[in-house]
TORGU-656011 format. One record per atom (N, C-alpha, C): x, y, z. Coordinates in steps of 0.05 Angstrom, whole numbers, padded with zeros to 5 digits, always signed. Layout:
N
XYZ ...
END
This chain:
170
+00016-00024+00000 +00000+00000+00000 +00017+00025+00000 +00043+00022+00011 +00060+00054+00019 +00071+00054-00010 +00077+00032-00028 +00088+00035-00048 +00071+00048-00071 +00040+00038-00068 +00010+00045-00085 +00016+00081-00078 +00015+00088-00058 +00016+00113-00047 +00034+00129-00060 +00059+00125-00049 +00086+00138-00061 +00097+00142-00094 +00079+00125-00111 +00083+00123-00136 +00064+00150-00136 +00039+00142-00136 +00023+00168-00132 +00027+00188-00128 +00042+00201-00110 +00050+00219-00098 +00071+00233-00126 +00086+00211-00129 +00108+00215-00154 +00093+00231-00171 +00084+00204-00185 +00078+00209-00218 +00060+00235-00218 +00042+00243-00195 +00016+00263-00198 +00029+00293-00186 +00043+00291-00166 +00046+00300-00155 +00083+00322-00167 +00097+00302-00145 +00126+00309-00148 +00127+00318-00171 +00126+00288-00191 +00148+00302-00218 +00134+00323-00237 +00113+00320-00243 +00105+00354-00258 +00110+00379-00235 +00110+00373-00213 +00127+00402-00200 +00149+00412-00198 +00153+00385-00191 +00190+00390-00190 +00209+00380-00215 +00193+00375-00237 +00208+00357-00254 +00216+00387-00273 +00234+00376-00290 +00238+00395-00321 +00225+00389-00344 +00199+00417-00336 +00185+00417-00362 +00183+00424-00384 +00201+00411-00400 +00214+00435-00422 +00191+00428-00448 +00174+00396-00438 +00156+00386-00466 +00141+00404-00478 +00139+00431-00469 +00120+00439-00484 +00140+00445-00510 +00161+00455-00510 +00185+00472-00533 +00193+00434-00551 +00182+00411-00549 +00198+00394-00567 +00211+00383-00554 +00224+00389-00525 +00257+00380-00515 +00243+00355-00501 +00260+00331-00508 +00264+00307-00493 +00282+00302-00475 +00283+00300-00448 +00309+00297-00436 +00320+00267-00442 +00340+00273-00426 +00357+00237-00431 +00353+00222-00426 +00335+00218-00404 +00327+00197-00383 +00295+00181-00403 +00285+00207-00425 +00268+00195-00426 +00274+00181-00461 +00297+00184-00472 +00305+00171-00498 +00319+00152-00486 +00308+00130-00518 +00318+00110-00518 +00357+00107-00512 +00370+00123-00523 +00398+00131-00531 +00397+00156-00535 +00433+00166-00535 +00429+00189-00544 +00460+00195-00546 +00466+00215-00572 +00495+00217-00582 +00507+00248-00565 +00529+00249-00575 +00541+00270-00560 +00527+00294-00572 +00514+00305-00600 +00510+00324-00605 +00481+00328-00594 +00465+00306-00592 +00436+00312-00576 +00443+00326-00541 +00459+00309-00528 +00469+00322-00506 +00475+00346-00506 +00495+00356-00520 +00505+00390-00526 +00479+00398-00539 +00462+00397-00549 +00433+00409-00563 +00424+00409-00537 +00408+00393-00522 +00391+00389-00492 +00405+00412-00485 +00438+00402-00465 +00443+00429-00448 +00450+00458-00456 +00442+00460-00475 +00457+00485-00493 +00421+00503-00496 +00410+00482-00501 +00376+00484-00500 +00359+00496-00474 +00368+00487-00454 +00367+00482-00430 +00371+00513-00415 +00391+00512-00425 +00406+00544-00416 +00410+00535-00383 +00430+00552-00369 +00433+00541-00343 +00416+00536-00323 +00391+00560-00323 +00374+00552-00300 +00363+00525-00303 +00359+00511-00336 +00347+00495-00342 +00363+00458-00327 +00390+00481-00330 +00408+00457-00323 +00410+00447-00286 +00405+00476-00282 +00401+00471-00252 +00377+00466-00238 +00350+00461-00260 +00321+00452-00254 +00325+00420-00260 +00342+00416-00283 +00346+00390-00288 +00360+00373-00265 +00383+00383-00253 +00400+00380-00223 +00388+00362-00210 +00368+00387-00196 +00353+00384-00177 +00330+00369-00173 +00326+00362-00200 +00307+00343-00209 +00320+00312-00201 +00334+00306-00216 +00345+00281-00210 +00360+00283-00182 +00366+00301-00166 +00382+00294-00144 +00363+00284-00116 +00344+00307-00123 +00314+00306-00101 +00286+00291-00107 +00287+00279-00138 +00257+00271-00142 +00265+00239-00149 +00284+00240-00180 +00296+00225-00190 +00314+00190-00178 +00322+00201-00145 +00342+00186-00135 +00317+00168-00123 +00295+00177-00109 +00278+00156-00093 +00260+00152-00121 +00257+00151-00143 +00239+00148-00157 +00245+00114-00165 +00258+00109-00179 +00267+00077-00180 +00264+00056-00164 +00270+00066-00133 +00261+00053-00119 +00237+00042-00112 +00222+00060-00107 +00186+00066-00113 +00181+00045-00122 +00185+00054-00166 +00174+00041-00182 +00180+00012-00183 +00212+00002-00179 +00226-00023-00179 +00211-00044-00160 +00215-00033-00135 +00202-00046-00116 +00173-00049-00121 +00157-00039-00128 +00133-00042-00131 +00119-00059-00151 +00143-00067-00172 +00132-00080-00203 +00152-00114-00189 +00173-00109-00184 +00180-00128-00175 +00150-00150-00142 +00147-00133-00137 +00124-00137-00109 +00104-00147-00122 +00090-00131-00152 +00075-00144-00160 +00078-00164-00176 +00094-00167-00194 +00110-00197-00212 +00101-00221-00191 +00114-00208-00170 +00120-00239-00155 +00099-00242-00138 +00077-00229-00133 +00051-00238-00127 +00039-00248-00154 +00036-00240-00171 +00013-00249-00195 +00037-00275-00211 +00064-00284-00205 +00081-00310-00209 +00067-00330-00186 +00062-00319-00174 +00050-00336-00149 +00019-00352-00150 +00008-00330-00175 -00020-00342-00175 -00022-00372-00200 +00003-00369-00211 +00008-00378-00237 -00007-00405-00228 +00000-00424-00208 -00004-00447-00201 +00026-00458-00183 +00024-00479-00173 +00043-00494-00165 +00067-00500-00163 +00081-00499-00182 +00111-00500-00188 +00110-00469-00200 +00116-00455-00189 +00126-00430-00198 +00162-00423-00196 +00177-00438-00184 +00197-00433-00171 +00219-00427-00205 +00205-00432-00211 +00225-00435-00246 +00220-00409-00259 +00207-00394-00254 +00201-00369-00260 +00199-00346-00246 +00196-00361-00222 +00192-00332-00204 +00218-00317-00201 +00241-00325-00214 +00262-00302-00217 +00263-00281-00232 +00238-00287-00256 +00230-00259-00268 +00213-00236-00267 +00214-00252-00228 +00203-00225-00214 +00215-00202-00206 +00242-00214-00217 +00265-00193-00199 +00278-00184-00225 +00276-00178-00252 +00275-00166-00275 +00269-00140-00265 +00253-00131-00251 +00253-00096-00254 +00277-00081-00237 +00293-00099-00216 +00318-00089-00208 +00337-00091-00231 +00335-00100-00253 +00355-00081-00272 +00348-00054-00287 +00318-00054-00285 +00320-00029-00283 +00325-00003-00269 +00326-00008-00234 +00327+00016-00223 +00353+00008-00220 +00377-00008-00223 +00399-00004-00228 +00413+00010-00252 +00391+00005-00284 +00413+00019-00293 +00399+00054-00296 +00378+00053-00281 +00375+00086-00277 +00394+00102-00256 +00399+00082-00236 +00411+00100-00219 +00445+00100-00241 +00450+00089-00252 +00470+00092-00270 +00472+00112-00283 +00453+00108-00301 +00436+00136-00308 +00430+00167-00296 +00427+00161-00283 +00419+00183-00260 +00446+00205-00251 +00463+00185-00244 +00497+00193-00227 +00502+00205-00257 +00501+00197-00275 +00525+00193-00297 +00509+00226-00313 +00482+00228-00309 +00474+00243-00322 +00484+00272-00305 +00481+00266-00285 +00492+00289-00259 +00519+00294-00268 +00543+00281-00275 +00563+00286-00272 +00568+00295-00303 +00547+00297-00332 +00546+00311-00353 +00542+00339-00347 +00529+00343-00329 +00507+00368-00327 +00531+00387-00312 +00549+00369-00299 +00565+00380-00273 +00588+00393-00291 +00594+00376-00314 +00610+00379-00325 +00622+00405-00355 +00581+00399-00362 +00588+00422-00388 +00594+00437-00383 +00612+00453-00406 +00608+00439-00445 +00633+00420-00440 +00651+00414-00415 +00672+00400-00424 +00671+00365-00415 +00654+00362-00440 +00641+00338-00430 +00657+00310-00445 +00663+00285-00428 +00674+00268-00453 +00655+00251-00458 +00666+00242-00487 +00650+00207-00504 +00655+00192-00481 +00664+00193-00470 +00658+00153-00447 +00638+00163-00438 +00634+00178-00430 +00616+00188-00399 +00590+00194-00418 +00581+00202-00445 +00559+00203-00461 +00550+00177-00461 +00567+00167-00474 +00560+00135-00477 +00552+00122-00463 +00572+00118-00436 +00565+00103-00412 +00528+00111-00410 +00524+00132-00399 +00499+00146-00404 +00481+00138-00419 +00491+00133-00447 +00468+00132-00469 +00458+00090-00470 +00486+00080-00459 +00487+00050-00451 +00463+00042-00429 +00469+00056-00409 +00455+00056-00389 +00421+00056-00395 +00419+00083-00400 +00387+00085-00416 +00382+00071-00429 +00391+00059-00446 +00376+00042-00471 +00379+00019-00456 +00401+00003-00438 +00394-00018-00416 +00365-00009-00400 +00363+00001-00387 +00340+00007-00368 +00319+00010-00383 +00316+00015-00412 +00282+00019-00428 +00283-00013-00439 +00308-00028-00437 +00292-00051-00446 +00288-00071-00429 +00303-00062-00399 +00294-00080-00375 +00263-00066-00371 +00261-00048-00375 +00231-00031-00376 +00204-00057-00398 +00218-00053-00412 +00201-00070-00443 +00207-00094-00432 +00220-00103-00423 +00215-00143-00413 +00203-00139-00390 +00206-00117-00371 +00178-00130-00355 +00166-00131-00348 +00149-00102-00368 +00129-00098-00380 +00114-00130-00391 +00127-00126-00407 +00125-00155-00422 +00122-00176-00413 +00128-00186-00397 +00121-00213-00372 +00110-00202-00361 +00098-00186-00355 +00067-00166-00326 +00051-00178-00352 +00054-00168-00380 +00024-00173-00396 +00026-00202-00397 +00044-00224-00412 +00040-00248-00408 +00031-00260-00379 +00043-00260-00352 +00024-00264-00337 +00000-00256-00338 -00006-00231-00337 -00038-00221-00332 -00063-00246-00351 -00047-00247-00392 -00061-00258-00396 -00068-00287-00393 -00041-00295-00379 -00043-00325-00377 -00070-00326-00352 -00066-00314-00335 -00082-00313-00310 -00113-00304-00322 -00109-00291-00334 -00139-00285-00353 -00144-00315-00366 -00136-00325-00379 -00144-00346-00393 -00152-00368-00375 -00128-00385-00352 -00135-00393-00331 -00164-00386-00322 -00161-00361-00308 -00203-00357-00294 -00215-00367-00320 -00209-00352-00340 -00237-00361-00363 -00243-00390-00361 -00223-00407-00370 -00226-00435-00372 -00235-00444-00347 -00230-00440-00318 -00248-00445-00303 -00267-00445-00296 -00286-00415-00296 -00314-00408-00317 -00328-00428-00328 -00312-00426-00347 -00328-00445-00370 -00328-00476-00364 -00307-00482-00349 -00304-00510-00346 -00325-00525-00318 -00335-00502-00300 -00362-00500-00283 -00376-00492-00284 -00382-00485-00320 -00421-00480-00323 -00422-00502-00342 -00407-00520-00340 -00411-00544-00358 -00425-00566-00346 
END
């Protein structure tokens, strides 16, 4: 329930207040692309202009750092309740309840690495983009797998009740 809560609190609350809202002008930040090259970075913070850079900061240092946790813990909490409903031998799968800790690992990767771009411009290097741009596109596809096993369970568990349904109005 504190987790139901605190996401809430996030998504409704926190991050459109405290977040960087630059969506209305076009701008994507980094956190929310798939990848991203050294000249999109120098476009963002050059875009950004400094206050933007220090709304961005403070974004990830104060909203950003407990946000993973939140979400991780909470998708992982639910995986491995609804692995649980699967039936009986679950033990062979229920480790793909713990798929959403690579995501709030490679955000907080993400997160530090993006801090130490921001800390850094304009004298910024290729490892430290990359590392960055590695990181993100790791964490959207630990994002997409488990996503992706939440919908395959749900529908397996959908299909399960149905067939039971049907198999006791018979």
């Amino acid at each position: 329930m504190f987790l139901v809560l605190a996401f809430i609190l996030f998504a409704a609350f926190l991050i459109p207040r405290y977040g960087v809202t630059p969506f209305d002008e076009g701008i994507v930040l980094l956190d929310l692309r798939f990848c991203y090259t050294n000249f999109d970075v120098f476009q963002l913070f050059s875009h950004l202009g400094e206050d933007g850079r220090e709304a961005y900061q403070f974004f990830i240092i104060y909203i950003d750092m407990f946000y993973p946790v939140i979400y991780g813990l909470g998708l992982v909490i639910l995986l491995n309740i609804l692995i649980k409903f699967l039936g009986t031998d679950t033990r062979r799968v229920l480790w793909l309840s713990y798929l959403p800790f690579g995501i709030v690992f490679f955000d907080y990767i993400e997160n530090f690495n993006t801090l130490y771009l921001l800390n850094s411009f304009p004298l910024i290097s290729d490892n430290a983009i990359l590392l960055g741009s590695i990181a993100t596109a790791a964490k959207w596809i630990f994002v997409f797998l488990s996503l992706l096993i939440l919908i395959i369970i749900i529908f397996t568990l959908l299909a399960k009740y149905f067939r039971h349904v049907i198999k006791t109005k018979r």
